[in-house]
N, C-alpha and C positions, 0 to 999 in steps of 0.2 A: 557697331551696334552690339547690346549686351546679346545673347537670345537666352529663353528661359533659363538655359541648361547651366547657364553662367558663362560659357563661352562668348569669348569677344567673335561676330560676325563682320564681314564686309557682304554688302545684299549686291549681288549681282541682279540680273536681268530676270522676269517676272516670267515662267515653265506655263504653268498650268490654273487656269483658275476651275475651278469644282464644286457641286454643292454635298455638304449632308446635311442630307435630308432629319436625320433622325432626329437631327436636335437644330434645325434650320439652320446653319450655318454655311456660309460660304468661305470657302476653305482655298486660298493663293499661295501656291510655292514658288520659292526662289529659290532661284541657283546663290550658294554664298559659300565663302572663305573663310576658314577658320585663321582669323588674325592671332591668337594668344586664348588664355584660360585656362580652368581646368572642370571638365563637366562634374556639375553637385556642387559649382564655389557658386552657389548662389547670396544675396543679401539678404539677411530675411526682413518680411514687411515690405519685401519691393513686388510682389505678385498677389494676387489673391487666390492662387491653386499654389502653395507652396509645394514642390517637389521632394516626395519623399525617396525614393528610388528612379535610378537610370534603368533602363533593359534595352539594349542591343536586341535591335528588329533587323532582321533580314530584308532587304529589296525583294519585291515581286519578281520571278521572269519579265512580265508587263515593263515594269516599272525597269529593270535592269535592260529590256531593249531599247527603250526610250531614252535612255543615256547613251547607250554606247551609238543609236544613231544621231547622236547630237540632239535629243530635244525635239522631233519635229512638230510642227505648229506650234511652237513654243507664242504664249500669249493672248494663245486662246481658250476659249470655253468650252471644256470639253463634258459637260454632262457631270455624273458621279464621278468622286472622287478614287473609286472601285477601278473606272473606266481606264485610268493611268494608272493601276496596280497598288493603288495604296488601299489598304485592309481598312477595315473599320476597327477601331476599339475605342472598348470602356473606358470612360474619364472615372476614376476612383475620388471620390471627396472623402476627404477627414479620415 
């Protein structure tokens, strides 16, 4: 699978599913494999939020225990997105 970034994915198994709230969205992570690519080799005209900049985010503590314990409750609903150490940020347009 492409993901945004341009990198080729393989989806593994379904982590966490979450809501944001801000902007209603329910927000599903996967565990996945980087098969090949290179992030930024997007196509253009294949997204409707074209990517104009990558920025390297750091893992939460939260978010960095929840890996090294394996995931636990992987596949369930865990509330905010917050709740598994993922931040919120601004979607920039245009």
């Amino acid at each position: 699978m492409r993901e945004e970034t341009g990198l080729q994915v393989r989806v593994g198994r379904l982590l966490y599913i979450c809501d944001h709230l801000p902007v209603n969205v329910v927000h599903l992570t996967f565990k996945v494999t980087r098969v090949c690519g290179v992030v930024g080799d997007v196509t253009a005209g294949a997204d409707t939020r074209p990517i104009d900049e990558v920025e390297f985010v750091r893992f939460s503590e939260r978010f960095t225990h929840l890996a090294q314990a394996g995931f636990p409750e992987a596949g369930s609903y865990m509330g905010p997105k917050t709740t598994i150490g993922l931040l919120i940020h601004a979607v920039r347009t245009g």
